[in-house]
N, C-alpha and C positions, 0 to 999 in steps of 0.2 A: 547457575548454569544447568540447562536443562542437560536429561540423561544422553539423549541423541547425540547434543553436541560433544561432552567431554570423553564419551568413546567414538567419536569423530576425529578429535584431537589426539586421542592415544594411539587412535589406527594411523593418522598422518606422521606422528614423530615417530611409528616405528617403521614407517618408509614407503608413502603411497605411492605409486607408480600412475603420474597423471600422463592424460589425454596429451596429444599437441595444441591443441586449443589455450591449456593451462600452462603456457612453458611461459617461466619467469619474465615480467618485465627488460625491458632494455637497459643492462647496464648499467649505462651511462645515467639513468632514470633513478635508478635505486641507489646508484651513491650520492646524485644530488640531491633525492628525499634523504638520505642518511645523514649529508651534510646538515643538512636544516633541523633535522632530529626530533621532530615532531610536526604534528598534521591535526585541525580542528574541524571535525564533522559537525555538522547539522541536521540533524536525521528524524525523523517521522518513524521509525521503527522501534517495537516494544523494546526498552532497555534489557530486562532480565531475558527475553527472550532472546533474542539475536545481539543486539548493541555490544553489552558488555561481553558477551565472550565473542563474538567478532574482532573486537579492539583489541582482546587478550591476544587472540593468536595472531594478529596483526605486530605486535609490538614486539611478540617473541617470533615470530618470522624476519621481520626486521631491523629488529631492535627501535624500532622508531613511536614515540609516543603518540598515543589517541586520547585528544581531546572531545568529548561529546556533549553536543547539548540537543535532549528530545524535545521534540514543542508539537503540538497538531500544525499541520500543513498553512493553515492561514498566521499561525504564529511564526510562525518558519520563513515564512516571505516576507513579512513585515518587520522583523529583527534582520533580518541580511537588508534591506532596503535603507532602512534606515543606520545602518554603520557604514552600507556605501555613500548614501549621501552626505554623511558627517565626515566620512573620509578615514574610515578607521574600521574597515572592515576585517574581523575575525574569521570568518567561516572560508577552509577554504577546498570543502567540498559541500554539496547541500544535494538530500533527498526530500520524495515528497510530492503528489501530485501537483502543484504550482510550479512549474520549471518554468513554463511558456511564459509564465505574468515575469520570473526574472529576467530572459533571454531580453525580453520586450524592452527592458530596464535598462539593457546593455552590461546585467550583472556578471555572467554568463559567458566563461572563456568560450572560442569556439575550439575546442579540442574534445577528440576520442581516442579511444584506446583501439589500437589496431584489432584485436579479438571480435570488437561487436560486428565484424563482417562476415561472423560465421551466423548471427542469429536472424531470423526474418527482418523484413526491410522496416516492417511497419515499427520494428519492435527497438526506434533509435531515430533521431531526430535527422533528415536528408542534408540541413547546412550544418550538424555535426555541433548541436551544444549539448545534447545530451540522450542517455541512452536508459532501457530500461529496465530493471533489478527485479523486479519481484512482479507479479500478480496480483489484486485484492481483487475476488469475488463476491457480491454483493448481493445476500438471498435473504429470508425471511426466518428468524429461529425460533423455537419454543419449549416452554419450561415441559418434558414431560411428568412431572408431578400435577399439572395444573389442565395440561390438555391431555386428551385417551389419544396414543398413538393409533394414527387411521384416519385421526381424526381433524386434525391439523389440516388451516388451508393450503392447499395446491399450487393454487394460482394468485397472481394479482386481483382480478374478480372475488374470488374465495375472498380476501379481506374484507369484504364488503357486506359479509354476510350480520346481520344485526346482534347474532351470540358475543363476536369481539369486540362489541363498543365498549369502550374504557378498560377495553385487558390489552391494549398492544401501545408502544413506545417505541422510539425513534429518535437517533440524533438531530437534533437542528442547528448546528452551530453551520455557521457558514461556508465549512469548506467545502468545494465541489464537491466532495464525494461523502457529501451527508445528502440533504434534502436535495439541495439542486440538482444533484445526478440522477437521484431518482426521479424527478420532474423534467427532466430531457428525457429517457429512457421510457417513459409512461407517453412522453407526445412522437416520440420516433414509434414507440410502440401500434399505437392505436391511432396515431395522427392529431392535428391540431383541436380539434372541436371536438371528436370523440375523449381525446385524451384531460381537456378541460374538463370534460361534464365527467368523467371518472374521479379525477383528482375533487373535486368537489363534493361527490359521495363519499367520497372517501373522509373526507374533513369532519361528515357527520358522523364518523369512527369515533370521534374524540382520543387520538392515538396523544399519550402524554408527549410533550415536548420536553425532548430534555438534552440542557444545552452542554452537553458530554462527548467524549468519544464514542465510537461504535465499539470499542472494546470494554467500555463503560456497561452500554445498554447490555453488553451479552453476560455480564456480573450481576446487573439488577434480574435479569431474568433468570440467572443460580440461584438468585434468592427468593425469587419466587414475589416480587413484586409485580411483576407483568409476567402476561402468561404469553406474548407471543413480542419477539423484538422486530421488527420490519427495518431493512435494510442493515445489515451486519454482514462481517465478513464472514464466511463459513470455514475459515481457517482456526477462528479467534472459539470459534462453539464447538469444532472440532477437535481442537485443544483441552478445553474443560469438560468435553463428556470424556476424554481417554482417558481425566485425571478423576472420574467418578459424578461429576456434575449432572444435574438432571437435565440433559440440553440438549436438541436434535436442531436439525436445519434442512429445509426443505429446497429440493429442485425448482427456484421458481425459473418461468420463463418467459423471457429471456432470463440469463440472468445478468446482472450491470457488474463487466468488469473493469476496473482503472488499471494503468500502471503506476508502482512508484517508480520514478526515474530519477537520475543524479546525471550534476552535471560539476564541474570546477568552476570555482567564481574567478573572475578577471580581477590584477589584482591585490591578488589576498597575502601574508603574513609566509604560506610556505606553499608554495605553485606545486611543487616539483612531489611533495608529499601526498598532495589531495592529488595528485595523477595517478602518482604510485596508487593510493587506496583504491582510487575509480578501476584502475587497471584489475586490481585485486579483486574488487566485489563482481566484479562482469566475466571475470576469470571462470574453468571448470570448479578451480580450489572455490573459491569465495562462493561460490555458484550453491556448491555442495554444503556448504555453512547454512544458506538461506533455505534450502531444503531441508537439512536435521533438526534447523526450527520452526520449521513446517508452515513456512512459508511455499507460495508455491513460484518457484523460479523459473527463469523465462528462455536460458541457456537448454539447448532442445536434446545434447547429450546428458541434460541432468534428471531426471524421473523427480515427480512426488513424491513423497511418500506414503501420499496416499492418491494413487492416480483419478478414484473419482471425486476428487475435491474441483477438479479442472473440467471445463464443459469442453466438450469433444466437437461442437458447432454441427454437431447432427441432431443426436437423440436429444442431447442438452442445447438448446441455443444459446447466443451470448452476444451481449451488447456492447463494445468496444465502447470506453470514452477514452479518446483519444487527448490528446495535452493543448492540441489547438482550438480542439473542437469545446473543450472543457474552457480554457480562455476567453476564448470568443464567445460563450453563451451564457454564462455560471451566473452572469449579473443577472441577466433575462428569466432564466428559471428559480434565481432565488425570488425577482421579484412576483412572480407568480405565485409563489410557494405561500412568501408574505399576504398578496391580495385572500389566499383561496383558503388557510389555514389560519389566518391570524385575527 
């Protein structure tokens, strides 16, 4: 349990005084999650960072048990897909950029939690299957032992420069928001043909492929295997320079950022449970969880805690990939990604 969270914890059981935004579920909601008396998450968020002590103070808020299983995002859609279609579905809430590929599926209660009608519109699905938790930022990082601060490229072009051929790495596992995000956000960028004949220079980077997470890639770059990680989240490198790591992350611009979003599945084992928790993580309480693990949350009474982690859509730009937008294309630019890289 990181330090943030568990004097988070001590501050709330000696008697936080929340927002109205944070006023407890409905009653009637929390004793039939109580009756069921346990709730199985599906989550795409670091276990030791958020997961596990999220569940803790979940269980001891309402005595009700957290089941969790973490998987990268494409793992995540495909275990719920497949225990619905055998009919024996476990999960019965699921985070994760893939929501829209479940909704599509019919996995996907259509319910919200009356709270997400305090946060921007874009930021929660309009026929109401799901809403969204957290932020990933998606910029370019680097081993300062390896590159002279100053020195570090800038920009998307910057990559291009002949010095980083075979020092920079990248996730390429399939999920939209590995390669294919970044191959949307390069042709929204620069446009169709310009952003082609970029991605193509760029291939002659010889940037390692490596079929990891992006929390992965910012671990090989602590260690000094690659001197610069392209597309990571800046939360994850932000993390391991506080804790002494040689690691910095750059403003790129735009920068690519996703939501994760949850939704409840239709359904599932304990309905009433996965509401309650959905209710909980959208909350100001839950909200403030995802923030001490520095995460950057999406609830607009809740700060960063490090407010320039978050592009301000001025000085910083940023490129929404949205959950339909991400559905509908992800095939299209992973196959590009495959033609132009592989």
């Amino acid at each position: 349990m990181t330090t943030h969270i568990r004097l988070h914890l001590t501050g709330l059981a000696a008697g936080l005084i929340l927002s109205t935004h944070a006023l407890a579920a409905d009653e009637a909601l929390i004793a039939a999650a109580k009756k069921e008396g346990q709730v199985t998450w599906y989550t795409t968020q670091i276990v030791n960072q958020f997961v596990a002590p999220t569940a803790q103070y979940f269980e001891k808020k309402y005595g009700i048990k957290v089941n969790y299983v973490r998987a990268e995002t494409s793992q995540v859609i495909l275990r719920v897909l497949n225990e619905a279609r055998a009919g024996k579905l476990q999960a019965d809430i699921v985070d994760g950029t893939g929501m829209a590929a479940l909704v599509k599926e019919g996995v996907v209660e259509k319910w919200l939690p009356e709270s997400v009608k305090r946060l921007p519109k874009e930021y929660y699905d309009p026929q109401g299957y799901w809403t969204a938790t957290n932020l990933y930022v998606r910029v370019a990082g680097y081993n300062t032992n390896l590159v002279k601060r100053g020195d570090e490229p800038k920009s998307y072009d910057d990559l291009l420069d002949p010095k980083w051929k075979g020092k920079m790495a990248w996730s390429v596992s399939p999920s939209p928001t590995a390669v294919p995000g970044f191959v949307g956000v390069i042709l929204s960028e620069y446009g169709q043909e310009k952003g082609i004949e970029y991605l193509k220079k760029l291939a002659k980077q010889d940037l390692a492929p490596l079929n990891v997470s992006a929390r992965q890639v910012v671990d090989m770059l602590m260690a000094g295997e690659y001197s610069i990680g392209v597309h990571v989240n800046n939360s994850h490198v932000q993390i391991s320079k506080q804790q002494g790591a040689p690691v910095e992350w750059m403003r790129m611009q735009p920068a690519i950022a996703f939501f994760s979003v949850m939704g409840v599945t239709k359904g599932s084992p304990h309905p009433n449970a996965g509401k309650l928790l959905a209710d909980f993580l959208i909350s100001t309480e839950g909200q403030k969880l995802y923030a001490d693990a520095e995460y950057l949350p999406v609830a607009p009474e809740v700060p960063a805690l490090d407010p320039s982690m978050r592009p301000d859509g001025k000085e910083w730009r940023v490129h929404y990939l949205m959950p339909d937008e991400v559905e509908e294309k992800s095939a299209a630019w992973l196959k590009i990604y495959n033609d132009i890289f592989r």
